[in-house]
C-alpha positions as a printed NumPy array, in Angstrom:
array([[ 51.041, -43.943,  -4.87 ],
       [ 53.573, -41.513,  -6.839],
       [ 50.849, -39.435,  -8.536],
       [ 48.627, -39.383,  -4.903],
       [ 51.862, -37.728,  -3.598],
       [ 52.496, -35.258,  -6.173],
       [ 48.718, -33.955,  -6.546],
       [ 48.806, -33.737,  -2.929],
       [ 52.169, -31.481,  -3.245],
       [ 50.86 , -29.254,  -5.552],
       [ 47.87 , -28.973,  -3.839],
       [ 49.658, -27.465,  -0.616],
       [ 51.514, -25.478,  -2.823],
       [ 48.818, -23.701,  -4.379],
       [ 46.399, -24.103,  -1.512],
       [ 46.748, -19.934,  -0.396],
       [ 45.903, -18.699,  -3.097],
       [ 43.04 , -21.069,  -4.3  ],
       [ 40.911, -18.92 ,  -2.207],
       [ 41.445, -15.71 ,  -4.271],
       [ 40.81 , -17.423,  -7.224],
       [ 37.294, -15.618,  -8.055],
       [ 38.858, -12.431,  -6.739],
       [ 41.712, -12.839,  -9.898],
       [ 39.037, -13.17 , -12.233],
       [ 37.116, -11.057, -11.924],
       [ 38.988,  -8.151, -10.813],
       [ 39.759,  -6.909, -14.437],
       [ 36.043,  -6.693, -15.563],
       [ 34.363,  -4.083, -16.32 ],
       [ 32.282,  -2.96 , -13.396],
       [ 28.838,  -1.983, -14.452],
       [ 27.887,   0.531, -11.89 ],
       [ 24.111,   1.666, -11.873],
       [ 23.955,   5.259, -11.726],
       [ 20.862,   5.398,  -9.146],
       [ 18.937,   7.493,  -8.851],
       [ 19.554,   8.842, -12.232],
       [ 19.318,   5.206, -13.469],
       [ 16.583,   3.009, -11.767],
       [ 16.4  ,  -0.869, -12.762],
       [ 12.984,  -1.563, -13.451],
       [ 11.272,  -4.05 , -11.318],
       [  9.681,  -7.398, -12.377],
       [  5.992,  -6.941, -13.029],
       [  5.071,  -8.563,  -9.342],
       [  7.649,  -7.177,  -7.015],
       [  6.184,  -6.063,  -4.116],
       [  5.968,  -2.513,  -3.596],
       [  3.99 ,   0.692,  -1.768],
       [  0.538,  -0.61 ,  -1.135],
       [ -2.44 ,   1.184,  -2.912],
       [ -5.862,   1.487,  -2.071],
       [ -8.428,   0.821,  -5.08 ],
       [-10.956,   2.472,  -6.508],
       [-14.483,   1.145,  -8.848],
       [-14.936,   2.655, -12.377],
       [-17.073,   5.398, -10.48 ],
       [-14.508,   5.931,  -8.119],
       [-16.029,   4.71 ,  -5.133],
       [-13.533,   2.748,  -3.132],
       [-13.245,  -0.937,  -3.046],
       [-12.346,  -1.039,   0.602],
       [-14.765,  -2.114,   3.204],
       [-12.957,  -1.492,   6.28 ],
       [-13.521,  -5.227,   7.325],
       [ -9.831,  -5.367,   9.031],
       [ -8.616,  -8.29 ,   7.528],
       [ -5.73 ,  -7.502,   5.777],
       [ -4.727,  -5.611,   9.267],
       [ -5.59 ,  -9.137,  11.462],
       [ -3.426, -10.923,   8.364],
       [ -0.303,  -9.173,   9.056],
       [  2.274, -10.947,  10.775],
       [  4.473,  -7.104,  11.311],
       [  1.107,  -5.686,  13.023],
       [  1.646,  -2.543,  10.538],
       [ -1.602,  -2.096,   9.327],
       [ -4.379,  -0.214,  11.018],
       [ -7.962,   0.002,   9.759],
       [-10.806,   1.659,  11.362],
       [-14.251,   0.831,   9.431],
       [-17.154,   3.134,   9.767],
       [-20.678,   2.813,   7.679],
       [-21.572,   4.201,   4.628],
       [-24.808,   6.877,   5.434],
       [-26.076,   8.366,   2.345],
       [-28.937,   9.193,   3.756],
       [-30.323,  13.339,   4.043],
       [-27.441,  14.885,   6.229],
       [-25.182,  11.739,   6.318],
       [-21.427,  11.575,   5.939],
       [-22.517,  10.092,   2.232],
       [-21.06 ,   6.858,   0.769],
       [-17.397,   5.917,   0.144],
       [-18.17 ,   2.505,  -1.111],
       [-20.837,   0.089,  -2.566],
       [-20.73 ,  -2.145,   0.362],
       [-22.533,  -1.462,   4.358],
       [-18.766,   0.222,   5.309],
       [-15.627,   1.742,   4.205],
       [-11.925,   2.343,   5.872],
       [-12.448,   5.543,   7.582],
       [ -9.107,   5.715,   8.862],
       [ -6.13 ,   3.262,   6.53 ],
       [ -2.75 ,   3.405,   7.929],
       [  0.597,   1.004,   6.805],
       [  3.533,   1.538,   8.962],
       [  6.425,   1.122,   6.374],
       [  8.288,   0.93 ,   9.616],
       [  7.55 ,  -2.549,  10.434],
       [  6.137,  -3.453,   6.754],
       [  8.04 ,  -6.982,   5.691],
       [  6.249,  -6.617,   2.482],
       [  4.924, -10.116,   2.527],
       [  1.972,  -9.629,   0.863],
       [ -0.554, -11.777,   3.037],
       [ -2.418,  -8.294,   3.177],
       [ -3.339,  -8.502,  -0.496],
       [ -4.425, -12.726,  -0.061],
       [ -6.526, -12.081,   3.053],
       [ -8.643,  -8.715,   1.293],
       [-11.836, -10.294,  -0.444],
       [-12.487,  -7.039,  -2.443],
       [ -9.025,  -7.272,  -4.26 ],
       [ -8.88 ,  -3.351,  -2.683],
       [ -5.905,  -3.613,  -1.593],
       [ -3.   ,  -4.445,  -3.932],
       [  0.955,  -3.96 ,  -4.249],
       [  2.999,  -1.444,  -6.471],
       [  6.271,  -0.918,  -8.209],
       [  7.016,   1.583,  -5.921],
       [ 10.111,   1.153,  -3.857],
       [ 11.596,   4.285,  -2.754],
       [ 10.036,   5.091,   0.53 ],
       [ 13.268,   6.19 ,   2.523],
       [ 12.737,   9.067,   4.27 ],
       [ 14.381,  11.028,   7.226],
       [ 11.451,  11.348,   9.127],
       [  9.967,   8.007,  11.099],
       [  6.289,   9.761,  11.404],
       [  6.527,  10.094,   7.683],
       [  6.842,   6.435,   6.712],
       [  3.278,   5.702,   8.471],
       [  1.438,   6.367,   5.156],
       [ -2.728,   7.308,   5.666],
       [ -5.731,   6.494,   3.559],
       [ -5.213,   9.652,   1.427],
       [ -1.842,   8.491,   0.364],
       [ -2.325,   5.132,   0.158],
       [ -5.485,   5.656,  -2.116],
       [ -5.63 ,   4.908,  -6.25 ],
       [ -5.667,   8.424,  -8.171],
       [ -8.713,   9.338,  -9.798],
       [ -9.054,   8.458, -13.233],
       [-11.618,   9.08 , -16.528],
       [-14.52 ,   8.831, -15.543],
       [-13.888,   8.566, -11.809],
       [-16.047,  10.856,  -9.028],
       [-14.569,  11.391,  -5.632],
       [-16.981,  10.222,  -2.818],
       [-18.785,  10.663,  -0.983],
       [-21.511,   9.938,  -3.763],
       [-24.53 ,   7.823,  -4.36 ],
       [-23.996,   4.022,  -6.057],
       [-25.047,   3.728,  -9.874],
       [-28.743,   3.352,  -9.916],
       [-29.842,  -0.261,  -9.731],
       [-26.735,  -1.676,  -9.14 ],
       [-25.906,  -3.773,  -6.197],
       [-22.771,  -4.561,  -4.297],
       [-22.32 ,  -7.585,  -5.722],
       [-22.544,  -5.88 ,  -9.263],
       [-20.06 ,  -3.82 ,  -8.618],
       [-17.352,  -6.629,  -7.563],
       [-18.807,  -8.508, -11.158],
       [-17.309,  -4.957, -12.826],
       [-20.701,  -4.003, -14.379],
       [-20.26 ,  -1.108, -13.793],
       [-17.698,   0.858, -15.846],
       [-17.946,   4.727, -15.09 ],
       [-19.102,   6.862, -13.312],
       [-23.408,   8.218, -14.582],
       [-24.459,  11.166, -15.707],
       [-26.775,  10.884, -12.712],
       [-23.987,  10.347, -10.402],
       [-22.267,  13.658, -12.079],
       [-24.989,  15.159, -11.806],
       [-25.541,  14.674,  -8.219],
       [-21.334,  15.501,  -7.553],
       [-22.703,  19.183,  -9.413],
       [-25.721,  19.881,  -6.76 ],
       [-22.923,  18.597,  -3.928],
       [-19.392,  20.421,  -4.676],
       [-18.454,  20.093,  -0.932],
       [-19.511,  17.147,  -0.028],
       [-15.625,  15.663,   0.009],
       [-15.517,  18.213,   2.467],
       [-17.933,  17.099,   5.019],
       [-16.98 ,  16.22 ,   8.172],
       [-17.153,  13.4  ,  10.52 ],
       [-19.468,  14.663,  13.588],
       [-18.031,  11.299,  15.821],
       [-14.847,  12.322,  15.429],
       [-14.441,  15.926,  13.751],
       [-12.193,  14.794,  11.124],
       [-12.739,  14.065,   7.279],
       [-13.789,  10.748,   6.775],
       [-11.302,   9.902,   4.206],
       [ -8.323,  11.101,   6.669],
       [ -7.508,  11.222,   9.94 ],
       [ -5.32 ,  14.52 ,  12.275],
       [ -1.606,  13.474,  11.41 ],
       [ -0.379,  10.869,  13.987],
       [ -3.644,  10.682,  16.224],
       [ -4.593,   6.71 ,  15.17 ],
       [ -0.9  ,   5.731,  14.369],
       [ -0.096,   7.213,  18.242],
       [ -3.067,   5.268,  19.865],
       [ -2.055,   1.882,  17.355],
       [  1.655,   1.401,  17.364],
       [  2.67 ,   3.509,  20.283],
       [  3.567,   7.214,  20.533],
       [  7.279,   6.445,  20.528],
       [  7.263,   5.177,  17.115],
       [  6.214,   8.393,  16.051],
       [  8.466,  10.533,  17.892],
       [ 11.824,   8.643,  16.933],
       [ 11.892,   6.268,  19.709],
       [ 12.681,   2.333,  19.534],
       [ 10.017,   0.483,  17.061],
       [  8.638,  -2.402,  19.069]])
């Protein structure tokens, strides 16, 4: 009964400051103090980062514009419009291997959660995450990224699109990776066409691989989120 009394007494007595206890020791350390942005900690090899569009060997794009990485998202920040590929004489030319491509791709970092049930839902594995996790800006129209910033960089042996599939490969072929460049017959064609990235969209007037800056995101999340107003 003694000893209950006197661990009870000098636990009153040091009761006020038992609280501060990790504050005491740890207020000598060293503080290590990360020098950003001069110093960036790197980022575990699946953090979830700036989306980006994908591209084939060829260069064609892996996107097929079939919305469901846009129906997936729980923050309603992604807006695809699809559009068919028309390689035909005097067509807007192919994009992709499949019947369509994202015309218009738009991710409103505004309302991004960075979830990632984007990348599950897409069947073409087009659409995947980054490292890249600076995207603060002072601007809210600038955080509502489009296709042409969202889309994979062209690499060796890469041809922008529009241009024709490799010959006698089919869709399915080209999500099996057989194909691993782009053909001479493909360059070839890209030589006889130099402006055919240029070509325009006669529905809508626009490049196919873009869109005029703010017209879709305006119509899709509401023309106050573009001009500064409250995000719904």
């Amino acid at each position: 009964m003694a000893d209950e009394q006197k661990r009870g007494f000098f636990a009153d007595l040091f009761a006020p400051v038992a609280g501060f206890g990790v504050t005491f020791s740890t207020m000598f350390r060293k503080v290590a103090t990360e020098e950003y942005p001069e110093v960036k900690w790197p980022t575990q090899p699946r953090y979830h980062g700036r989306h980006q569009l994908n591209r084939h060997p060829d260069g064609l794009e892996k996107c097929v514009g079939c919305e469901l990485c846009a129906w997936a998202c729980p923050a309603d920040a992604i807006f695809v419009e699809g559009a068919d590929n028309d390689d035909s004489e005097g067509g807007t030319g192919r994009y992709s291997p499949g019947e369509r491509y994202g015309r218009v791709y738009q991710i409103n970092y505004l309302r991004c959660i960075f979830c990632g049930y984007c990348i599950e839902a897409c069947p073409t594995r087009a659409l995947t995450m980054t490292n890249e996790y600076e995207l603060a800006d002072n601007n809210r129209g600038d955080l509502i990224f489009e296709k042409d910033q969202l889309l994979a960089p062209l690499r060796a042996g890469m041809l922008q699109p529009p241009h024709p599939m490799v010959r006698g490969m089919t869709e399915r072929d080209y999500y099996r990776g057989k194909v691993a460049k782009a053909t001479p017959e493909q360059e070839e064609w890209a030589r006889e066409h130099p402006h055919a990235t240029d070509a325009v969209d006669p529905t809508t007037g626009t490049q196919p691989t873009s869109t005029s800056e703010g017209m879709h995101a305006a119509d899709h999340y509401g023309a106050e989120s573009i001009m500064g107003g409250e995000d719904r």
